[in-house]
Structure formats: structure tokens, C-alpha cells
N, CA, C and O of each residue as an XYZ file, in Angstrom:
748
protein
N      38.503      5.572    -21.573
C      39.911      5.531    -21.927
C      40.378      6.963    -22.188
O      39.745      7.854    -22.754
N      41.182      6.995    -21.846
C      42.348      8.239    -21.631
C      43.469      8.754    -22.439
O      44.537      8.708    -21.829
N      43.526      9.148    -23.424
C      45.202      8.930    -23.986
C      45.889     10.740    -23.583
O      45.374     11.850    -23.721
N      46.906     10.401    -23.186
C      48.040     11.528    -22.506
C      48.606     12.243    -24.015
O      49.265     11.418    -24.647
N      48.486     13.604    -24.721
C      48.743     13.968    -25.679
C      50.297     13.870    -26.009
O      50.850     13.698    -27.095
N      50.929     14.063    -24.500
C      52.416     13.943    -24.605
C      52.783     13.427    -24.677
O      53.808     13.564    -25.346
N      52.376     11.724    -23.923
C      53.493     11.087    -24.231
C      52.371      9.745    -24.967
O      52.899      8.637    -25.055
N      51.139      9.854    -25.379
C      50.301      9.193    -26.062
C      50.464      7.854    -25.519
O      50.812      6.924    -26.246
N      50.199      7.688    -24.105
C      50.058      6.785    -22.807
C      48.668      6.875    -22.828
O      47.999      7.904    -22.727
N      48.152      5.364    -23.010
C      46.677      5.015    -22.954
C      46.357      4.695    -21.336
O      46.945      3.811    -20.714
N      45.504      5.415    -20.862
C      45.047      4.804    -19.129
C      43.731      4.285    -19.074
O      42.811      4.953    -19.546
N      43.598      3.581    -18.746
C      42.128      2.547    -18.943
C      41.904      3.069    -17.617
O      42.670      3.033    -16.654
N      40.610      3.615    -17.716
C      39.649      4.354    -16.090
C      38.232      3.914    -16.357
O      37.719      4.103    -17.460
N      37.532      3.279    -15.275
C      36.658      2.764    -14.944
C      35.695      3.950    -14.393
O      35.952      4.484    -13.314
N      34.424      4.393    -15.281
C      33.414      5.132    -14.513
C      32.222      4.256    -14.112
O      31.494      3.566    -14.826
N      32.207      4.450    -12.849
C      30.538      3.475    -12.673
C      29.614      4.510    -12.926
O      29.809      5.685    -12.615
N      28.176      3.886    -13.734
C      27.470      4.397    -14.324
C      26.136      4.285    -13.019
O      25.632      3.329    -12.430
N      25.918      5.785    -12.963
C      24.862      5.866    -11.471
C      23.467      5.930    -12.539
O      23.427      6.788    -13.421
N      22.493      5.064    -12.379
C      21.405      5.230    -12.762
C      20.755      6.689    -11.689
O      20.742      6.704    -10.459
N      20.224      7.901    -12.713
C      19.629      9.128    -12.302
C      18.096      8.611    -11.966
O      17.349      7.860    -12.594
N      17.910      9.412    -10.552
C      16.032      8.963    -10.338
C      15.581     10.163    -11.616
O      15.978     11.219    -12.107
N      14.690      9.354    -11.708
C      13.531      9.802    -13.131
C      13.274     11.636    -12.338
O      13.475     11.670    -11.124
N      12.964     12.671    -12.852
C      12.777     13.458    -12.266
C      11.454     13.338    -12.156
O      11.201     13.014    -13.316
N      10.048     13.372    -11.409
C       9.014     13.445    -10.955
C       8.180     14.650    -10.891
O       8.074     15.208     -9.799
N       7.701     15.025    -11.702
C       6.446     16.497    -11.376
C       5.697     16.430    -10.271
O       5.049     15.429     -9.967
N       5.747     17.748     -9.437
C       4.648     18.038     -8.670
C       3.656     18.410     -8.908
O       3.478     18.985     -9.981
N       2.735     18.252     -8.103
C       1.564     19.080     -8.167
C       1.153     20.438     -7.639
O       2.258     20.904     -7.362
N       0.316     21.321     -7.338
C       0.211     22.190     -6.566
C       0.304     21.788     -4.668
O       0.635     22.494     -3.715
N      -0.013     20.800     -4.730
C       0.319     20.464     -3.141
C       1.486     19.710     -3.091
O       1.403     18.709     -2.379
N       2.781     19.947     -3.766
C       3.713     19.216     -3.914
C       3.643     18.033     -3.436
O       4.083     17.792     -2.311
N       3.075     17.087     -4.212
C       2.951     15.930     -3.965
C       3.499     15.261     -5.489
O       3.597     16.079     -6.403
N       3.826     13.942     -5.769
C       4.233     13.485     -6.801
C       3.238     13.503     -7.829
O       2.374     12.661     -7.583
N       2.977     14.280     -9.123
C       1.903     14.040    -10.153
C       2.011     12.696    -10.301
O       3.097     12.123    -10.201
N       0.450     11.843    -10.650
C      -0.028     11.117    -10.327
C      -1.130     10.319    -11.573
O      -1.159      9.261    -10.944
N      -1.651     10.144    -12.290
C      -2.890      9.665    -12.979
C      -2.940      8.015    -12.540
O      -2.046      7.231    -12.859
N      -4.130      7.637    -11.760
C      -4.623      6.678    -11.548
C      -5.421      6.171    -12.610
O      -6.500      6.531    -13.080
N      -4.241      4.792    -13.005
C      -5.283      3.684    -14.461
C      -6.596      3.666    -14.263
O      -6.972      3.749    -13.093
N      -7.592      3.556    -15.322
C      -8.884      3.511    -15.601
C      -8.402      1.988    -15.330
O      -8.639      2.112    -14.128
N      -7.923      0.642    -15.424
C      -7.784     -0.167    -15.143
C      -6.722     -1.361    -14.388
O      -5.916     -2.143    -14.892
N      -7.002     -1.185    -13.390
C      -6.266     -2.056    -12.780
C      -5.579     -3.188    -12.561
O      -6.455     -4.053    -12.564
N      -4.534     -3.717    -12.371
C      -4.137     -4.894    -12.137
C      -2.644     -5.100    -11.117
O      -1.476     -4.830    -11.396
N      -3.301     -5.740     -9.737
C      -2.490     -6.281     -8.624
C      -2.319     -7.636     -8.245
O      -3.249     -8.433     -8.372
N      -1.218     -7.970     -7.791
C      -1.219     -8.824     -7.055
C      -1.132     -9.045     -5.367
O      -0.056     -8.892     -4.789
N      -2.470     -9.450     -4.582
C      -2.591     -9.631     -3.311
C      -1.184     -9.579     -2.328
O      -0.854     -8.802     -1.432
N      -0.611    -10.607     -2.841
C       0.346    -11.527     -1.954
C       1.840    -10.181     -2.061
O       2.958    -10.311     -1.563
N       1.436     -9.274     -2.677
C       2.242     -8.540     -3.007
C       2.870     -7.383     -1.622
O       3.894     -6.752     -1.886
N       2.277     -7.193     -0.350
C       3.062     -6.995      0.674
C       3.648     -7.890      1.468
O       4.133     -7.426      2.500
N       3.748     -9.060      1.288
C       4.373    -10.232      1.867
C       5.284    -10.911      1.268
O       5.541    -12.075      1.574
N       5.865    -10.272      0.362
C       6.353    -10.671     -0.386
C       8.509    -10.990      0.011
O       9.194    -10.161      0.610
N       8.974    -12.158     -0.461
C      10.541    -11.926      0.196
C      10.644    -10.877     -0.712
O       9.977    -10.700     -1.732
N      11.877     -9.943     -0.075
C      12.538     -8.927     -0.935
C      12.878     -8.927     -2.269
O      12.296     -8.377     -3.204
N      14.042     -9.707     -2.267
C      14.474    -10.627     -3.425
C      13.611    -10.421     -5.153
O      13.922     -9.984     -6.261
N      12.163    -11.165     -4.361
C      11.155    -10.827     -5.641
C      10.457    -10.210     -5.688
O       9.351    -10.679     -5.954
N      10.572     -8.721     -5.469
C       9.988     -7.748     -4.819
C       9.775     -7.063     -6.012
O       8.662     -6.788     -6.460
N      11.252     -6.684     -6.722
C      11.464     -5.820     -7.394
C      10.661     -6.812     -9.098
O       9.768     -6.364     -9.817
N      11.397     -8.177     -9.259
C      10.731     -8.516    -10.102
C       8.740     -8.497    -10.279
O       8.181     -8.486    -11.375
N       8.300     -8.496     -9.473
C       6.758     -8.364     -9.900
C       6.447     -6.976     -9.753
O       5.737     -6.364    -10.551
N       7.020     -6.434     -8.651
C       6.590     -4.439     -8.683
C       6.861     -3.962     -9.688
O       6.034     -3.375    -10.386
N       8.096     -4.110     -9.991
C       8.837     -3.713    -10.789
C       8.247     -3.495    -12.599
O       8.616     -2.714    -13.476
N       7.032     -4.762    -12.578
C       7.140     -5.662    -14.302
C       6.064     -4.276    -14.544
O       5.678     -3.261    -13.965
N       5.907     -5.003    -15.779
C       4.794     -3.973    -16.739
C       3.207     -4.794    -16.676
O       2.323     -4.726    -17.530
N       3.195     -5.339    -15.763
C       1.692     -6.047    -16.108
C       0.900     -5.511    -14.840
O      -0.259     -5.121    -14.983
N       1.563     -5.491    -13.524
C       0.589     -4.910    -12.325
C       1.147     -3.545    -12.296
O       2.310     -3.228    -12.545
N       0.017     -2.661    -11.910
C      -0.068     -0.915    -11.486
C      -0.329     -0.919    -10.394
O       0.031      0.174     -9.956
N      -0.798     -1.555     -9.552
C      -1.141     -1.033     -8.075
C      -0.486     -2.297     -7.446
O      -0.049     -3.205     -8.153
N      -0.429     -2.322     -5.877
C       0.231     -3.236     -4.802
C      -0.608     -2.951     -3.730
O      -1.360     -1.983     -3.621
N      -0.359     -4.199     -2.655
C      -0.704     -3.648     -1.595
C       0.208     -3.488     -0.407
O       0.985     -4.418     -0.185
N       0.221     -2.517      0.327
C       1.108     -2.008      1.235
C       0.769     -2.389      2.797
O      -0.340     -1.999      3.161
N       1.542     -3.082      3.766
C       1.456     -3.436      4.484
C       1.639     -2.229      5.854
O       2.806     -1.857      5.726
N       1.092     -1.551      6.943
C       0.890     -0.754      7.513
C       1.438     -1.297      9.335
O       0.840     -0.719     10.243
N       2.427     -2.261      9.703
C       2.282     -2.804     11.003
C       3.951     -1.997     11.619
O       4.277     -2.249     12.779
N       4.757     -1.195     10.872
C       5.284     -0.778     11.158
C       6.336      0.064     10.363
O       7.205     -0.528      9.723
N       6.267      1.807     10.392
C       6.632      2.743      9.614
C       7.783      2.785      8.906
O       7.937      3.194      7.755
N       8.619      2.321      9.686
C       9.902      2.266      8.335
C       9.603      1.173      7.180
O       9.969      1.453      6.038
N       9.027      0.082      7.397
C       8.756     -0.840      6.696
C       7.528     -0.145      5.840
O       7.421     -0.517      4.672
N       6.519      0.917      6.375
C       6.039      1.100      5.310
C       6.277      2.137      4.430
O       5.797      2.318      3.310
N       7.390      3.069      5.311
C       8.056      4.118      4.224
C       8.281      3.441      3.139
O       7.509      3.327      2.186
N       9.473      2.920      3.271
C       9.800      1.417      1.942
C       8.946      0.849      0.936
O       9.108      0.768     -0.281
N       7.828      0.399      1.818
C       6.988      0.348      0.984
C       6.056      1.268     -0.295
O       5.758      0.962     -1.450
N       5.824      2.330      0.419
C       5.347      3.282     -0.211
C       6.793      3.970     -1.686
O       6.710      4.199     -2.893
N       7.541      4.026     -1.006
C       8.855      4.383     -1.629
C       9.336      3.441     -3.098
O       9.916      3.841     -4.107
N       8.831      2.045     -2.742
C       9.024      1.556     -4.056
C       7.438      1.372     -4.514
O       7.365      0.558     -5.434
N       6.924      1.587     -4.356
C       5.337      1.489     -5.450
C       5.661      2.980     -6.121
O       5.232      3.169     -7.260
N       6.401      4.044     -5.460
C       6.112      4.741     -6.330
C       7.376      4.986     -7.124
O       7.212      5.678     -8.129
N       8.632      4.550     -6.876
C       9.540      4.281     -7.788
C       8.703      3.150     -8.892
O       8.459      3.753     -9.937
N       8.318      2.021     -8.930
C       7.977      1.482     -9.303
C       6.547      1.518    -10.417
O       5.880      0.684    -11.030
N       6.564      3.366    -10.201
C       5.017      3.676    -10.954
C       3.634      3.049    -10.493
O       2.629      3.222    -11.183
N       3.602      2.386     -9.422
C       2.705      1.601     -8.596
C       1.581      2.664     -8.005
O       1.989      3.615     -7.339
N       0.347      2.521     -8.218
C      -0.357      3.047     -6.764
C      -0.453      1.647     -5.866
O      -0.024      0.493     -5.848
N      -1.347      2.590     -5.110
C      -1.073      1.193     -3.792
C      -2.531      1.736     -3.011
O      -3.096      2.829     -3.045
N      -2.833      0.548     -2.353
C      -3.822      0.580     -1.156
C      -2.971      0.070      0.070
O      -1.892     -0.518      0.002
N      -3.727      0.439      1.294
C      -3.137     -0.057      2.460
C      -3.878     -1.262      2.918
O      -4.996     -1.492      2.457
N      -3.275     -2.116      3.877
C      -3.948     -3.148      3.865
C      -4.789     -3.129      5.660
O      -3.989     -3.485      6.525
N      -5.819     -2.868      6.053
C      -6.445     -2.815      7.337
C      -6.014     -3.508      8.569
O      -6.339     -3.289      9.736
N      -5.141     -4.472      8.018
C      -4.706     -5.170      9.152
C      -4.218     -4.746     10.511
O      -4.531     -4.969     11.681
N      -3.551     -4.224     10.030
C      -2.465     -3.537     11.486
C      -3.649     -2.877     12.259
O      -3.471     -2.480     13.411
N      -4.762     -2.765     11.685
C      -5.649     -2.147     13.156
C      -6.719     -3.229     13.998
O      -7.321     -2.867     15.009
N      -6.839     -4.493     13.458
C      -6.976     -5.518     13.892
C      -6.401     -5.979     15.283
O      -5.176     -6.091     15.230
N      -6.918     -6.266     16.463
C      -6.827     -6.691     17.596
C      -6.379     -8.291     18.781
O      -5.808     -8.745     19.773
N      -7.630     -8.589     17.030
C      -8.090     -9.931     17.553
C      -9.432    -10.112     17.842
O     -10.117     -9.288     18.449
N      -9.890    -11.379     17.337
C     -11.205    -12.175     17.779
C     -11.522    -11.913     18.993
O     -10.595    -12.346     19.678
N     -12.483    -11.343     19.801
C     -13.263    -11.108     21.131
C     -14.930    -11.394     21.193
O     -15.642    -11.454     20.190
N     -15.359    -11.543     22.467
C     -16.656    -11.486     22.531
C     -17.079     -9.905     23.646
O     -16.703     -9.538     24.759
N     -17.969     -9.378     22.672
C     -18.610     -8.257     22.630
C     -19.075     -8.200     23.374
O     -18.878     -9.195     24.072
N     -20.219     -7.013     24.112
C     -21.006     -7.483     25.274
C     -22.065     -8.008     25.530
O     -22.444     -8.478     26.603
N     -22.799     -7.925     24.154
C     -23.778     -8.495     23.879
C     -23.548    -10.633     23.339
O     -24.302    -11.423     22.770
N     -21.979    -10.770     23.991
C     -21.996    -12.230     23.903
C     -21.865    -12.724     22.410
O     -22.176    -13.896     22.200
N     -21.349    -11.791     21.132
C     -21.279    -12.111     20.018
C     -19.571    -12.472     19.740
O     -18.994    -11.400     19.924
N     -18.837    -13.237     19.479
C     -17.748    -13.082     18.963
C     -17.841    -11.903     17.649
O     -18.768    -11.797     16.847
N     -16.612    -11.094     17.710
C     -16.198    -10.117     16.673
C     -14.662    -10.147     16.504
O     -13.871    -10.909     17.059
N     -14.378     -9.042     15.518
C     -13.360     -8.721     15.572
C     -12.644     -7.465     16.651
O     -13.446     -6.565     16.901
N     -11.896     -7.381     17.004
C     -11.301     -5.979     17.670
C     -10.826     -5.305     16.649
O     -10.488     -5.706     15.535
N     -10.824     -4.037     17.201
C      -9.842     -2.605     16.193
C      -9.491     -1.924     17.560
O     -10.074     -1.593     18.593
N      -8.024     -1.885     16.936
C      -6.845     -1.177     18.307
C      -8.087      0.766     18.262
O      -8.655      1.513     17.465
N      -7.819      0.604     19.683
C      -8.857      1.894     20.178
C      -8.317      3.070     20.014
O      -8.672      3.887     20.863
N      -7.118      3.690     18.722
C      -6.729      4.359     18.622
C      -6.399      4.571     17.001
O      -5.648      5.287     16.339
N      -7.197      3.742     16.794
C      -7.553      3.474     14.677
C      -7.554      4.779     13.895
O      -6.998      4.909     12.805
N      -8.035      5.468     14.353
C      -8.416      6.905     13.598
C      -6.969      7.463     13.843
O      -6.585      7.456     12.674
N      -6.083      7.861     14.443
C      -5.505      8.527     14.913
C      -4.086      7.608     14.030
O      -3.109      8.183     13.552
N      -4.324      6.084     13.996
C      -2.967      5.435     13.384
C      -3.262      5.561     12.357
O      -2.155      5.351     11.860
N      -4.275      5.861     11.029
C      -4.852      5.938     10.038
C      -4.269      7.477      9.321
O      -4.027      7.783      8.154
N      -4.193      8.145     10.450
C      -4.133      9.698      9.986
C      -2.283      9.694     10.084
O      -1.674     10.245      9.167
N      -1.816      9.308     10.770
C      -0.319      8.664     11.183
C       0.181      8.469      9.735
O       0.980      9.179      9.125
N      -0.452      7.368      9.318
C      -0.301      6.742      7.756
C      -0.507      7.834      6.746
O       0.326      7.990      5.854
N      -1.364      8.450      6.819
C      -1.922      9.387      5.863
C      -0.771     11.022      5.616
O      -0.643     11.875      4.738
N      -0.280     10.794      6.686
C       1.076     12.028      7.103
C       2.221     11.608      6.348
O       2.858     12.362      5.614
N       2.508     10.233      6.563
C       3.893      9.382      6.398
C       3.200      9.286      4.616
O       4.190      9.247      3.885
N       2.235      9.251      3.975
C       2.273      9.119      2.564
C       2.654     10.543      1.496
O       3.123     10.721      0.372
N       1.994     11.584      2.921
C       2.337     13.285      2.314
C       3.992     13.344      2.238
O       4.657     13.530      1.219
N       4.467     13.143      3.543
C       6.050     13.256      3.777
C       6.535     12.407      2.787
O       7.552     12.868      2.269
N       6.130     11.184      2.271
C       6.722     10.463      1.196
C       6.304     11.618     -0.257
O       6.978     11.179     -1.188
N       5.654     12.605     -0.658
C       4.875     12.944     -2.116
C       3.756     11.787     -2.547
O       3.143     11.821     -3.614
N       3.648     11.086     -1.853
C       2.416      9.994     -2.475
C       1.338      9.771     -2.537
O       0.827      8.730     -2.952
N       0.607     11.092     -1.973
C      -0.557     10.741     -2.193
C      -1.319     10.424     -2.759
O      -2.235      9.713     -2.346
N      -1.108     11.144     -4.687
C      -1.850     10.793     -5.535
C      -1.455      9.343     -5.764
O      -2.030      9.043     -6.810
N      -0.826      8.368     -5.364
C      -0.347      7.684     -5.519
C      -1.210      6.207     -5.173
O      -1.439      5.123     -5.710
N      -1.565      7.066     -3.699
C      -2.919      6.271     -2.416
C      -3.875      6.126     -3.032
O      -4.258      7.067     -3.726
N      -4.646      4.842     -3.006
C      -5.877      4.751     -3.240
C      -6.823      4.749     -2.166
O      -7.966      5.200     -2.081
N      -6.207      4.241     -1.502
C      -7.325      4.428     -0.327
C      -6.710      3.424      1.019
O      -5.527      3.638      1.281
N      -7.257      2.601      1.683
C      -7.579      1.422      2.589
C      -8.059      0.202      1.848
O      -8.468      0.427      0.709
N      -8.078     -0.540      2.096
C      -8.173     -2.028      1.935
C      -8.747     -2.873      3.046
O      -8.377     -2.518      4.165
N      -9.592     -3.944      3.001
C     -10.528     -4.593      3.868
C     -10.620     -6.231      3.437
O     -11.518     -6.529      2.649
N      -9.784     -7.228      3.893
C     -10.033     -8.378      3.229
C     -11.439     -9.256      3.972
O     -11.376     -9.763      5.092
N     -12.003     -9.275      3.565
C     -12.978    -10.510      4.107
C     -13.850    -10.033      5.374
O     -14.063    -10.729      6.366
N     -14.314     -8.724      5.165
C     -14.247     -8.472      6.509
C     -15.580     -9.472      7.614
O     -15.577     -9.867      8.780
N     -16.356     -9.529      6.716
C     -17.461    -10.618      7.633
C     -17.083    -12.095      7.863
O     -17.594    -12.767      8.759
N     -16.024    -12.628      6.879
C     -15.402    -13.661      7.563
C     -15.015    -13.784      8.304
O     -15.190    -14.731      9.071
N     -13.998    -12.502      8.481
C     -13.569    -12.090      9.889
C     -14.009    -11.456     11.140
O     -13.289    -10.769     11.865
N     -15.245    -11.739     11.336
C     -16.037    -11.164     12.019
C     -15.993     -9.446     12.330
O     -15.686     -8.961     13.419
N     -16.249     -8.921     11.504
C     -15.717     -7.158     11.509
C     -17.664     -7.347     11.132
O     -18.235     -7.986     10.248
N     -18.253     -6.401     12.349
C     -20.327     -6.184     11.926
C     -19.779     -5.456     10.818
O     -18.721     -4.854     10.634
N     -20.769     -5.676     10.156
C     -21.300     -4.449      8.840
C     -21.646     -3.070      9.593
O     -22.788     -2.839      9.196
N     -21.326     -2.164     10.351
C     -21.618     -1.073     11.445
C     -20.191     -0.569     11.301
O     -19.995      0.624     11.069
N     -19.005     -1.584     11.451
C     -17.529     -1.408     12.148
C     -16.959     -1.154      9.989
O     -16.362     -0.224      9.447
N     -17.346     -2.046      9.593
C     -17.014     -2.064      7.924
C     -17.666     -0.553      7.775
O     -16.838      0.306      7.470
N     -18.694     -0.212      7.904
C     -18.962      1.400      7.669
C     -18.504      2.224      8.050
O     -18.439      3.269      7.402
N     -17.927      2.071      9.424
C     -17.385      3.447     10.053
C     -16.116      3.515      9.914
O     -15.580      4.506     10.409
N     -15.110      2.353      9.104
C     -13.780      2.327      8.731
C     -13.822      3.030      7.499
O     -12.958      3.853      7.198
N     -15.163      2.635      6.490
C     -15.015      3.015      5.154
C     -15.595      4.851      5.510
O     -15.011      5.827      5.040
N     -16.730      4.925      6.347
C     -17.054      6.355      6.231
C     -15.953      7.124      6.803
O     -15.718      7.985      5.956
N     -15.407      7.229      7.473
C     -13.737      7.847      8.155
C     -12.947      7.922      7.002
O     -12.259      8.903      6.720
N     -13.037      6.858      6.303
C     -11.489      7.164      5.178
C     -11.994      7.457      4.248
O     -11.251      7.132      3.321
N     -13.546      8.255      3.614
C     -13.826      8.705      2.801
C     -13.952     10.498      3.019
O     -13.556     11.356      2.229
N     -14.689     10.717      4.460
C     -14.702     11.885      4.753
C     -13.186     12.567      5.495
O     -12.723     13.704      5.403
N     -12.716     11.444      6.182
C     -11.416     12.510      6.417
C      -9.784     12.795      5.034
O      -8.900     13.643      4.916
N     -10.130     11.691      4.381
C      -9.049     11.911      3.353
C      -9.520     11.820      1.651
O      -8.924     12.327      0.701
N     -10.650     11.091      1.633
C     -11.173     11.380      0.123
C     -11.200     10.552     -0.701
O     -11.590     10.744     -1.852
N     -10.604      9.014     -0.048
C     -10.154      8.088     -0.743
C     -11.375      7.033     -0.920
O     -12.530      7.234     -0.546
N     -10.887      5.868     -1.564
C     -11.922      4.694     -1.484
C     -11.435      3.955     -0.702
O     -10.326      4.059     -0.180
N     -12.435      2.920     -0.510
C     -12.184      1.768      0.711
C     -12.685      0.616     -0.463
O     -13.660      0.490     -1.205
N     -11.563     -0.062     -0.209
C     -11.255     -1.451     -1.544
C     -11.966     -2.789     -0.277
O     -11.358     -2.903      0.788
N     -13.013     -3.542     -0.490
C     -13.571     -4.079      0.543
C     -13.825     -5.327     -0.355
O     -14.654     -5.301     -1.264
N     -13.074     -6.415     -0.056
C     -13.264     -7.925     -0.924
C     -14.056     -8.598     -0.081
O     -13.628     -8.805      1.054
N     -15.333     -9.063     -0.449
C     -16.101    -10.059      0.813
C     -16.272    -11.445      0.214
O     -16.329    -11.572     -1.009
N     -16.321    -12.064      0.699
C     -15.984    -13.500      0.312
C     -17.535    -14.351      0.590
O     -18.158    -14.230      1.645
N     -17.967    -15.157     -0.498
C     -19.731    -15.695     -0.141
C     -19.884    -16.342      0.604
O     -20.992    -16.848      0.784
N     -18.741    -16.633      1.432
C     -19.364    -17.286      2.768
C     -19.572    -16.172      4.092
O     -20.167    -16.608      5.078
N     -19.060    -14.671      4.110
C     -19.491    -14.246      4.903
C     -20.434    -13.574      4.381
O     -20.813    -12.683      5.140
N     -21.084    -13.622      3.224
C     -22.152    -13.079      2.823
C     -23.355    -13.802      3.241
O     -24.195    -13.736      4.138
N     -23.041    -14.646      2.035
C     -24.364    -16.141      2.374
C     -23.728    -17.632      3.040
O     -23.323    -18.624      2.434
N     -23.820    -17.342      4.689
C     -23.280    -18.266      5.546
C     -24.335    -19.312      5.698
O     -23.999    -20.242      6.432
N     -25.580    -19.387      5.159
C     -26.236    -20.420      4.941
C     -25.919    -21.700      3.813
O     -26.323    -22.840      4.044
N     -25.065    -21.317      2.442
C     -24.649    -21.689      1.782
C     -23.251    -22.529      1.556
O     -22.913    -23.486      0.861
N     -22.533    -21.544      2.642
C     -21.263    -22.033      2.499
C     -20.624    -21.528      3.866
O     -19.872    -20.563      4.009
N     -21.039    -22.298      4.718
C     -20.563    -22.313      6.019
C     -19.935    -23.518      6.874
O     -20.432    -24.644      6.882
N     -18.808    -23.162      7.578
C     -18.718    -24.792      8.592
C     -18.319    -24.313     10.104
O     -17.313    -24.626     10.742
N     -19.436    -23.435     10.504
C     -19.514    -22.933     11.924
C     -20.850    -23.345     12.321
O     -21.263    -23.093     13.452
């Protein structure tokens, strides 16, 4: 509110109030400063998520990390963009280098990995610098991989690549039936 000294005319003026981004510290590799929790807590379902309730679970105070979906770059700018508005780290999720079920030559069904993995990996790893996020990255992500027929050979050379070329961990959930398929199998 406004009042005019001269003629003490009240003008009612409307300011919209712009929420300011938090200012963010760098690091020496200008990247966003960063401290990764001694303890964790995510929710899976959390790159698939509708928009809508996106912001309510990223957003809350109970999960620190997410997982980030990798099948196409603007979608994962975004992604990356709110985990770290959101104070989130994040893992990526392996999928997008997935092919599809094939038989090998040795006559085994497996999984495929697109023949240009290393190279879309490092792609990702660019698009997290250009975002400031690295400290942000935890690494790669691997769901199930022997369920999904991925050899224990192909699980090593995904995890040894994303340890020696960027430094990170490889988050690898295996499930006891592709462990112990004697136990709990229906193939």
C-alpha cells in the first residue's frame, strides 16, 4: 500500500513475491558443494513417477537420494535439476543401456547393452558437470541384474568402467532368485 503525501490517496499495489534460488557454493571444480549422508533413504519408484507428485516426495524431509532415469536428455536434465534443487543426490538408473533379451553365441539367452554404453555413460557424466552436479552423483544403478540375465562378466565391466573412469559406486540390488535359482526359481 501506497499513500500519495499530497493528496493522502491510498493505492492498493499488488507485488508478487518471487521465491530467490537458495544461493549454492562451489567447489574448486565449480561444481555445486555437496556432502553425501552417512545415511540414506530413497524411494525406487521415484523416476517414474507422475509429475504432479514429484515435488511432494522429492521435495519431503524423509528421502535424500532418488533415482534418475537416463532414456532421454532433456528429461534427464530435469531430472538431475530437481534432485538437486531438492537437496537430493541421485543414482542413475542402467536401463537406458539395455537392448533386450538375446541369445549369445554360445546359445545362452542374455541380456543386450546398446554397443555404444561407454560413450552414452560418459554423455551422462558431461550433462551432470554442465548441470554443477556432480557431487551430487552417486554413481550408476543396476536392478536385478542376474534376473535379468546381465553374466556376472557384463555386471563387472559396467561396475569396473564407472569406477575407474569417473570414481563413483555402482548401487547393484540382486534379488535371491537370481542368486540362488535352485531355491526360488520358475524357469
Amino acid at each position: 500500500t501506497t499513500v500519495n503525501a499530497t493528496t493522502e490517496e491510498t493505492i492498493e499495489t499488488t507485488e508478487e513475491t518471487v521465491q530467490a534460488e537458495p544461493e549454492r557454493l562451489l567447489d574448486a571444480d565449480g561444481q555445486y558443494a555437496f556432502t553425501v549422508p552417512e545415511t540414506m533413504m530413497g524411494l525406487y519408484i521415484s523416476p517414474g513417477m507422475d509429475d504432479s507428485a514429484v515435488e511432494d516426495v522429492e521435495g519431503s524431509d524423509y528421502i535424500n537420494f532418488v533415482f534418475v532415469s537416463a532414456f532421454n536428455d532433456a528429461d534427464f536434465s530435469v531430472q538431475v535439476e530437481q534432485a538437486v534443487e531438492n537437496g537430493n543426490c541421485f543414482w542413475i538408473n542402467t536401463q537406458f543401456l539395455e537392448t533386450g533379451i538375446h541369445e549369445n553365441d554360445e546359445g545362452v539367452r542374455e541380456m543386450g547393452v546398446r554397443e555404444d554404453w561407454q560413450e552414452r555413460m560418459n554423455q551422462l557424466a558431461d550433462i551432470i558437470r554442465e548441470e554443477k552436479a556432480w557431487n551430487y552423483f552417486l554413481g550408476f544403478y543396476m536392478d536385478e541384474p542376474l534376473l535379468n540375465r546381465f553374466s556376472a562378466e557384463r555386471v563387472y565391466e559396467l561396475s569396473k568402467y564407472n569406477h575407474d573412469t569417473f570414481g563413483k559406486r555402482y548401487f547393484v540390488c540382486f534379488s535371491v532368485e537370481g542368486i540362488v535359482p535352485s531355491e526360488y526359481s520358475d524357469h
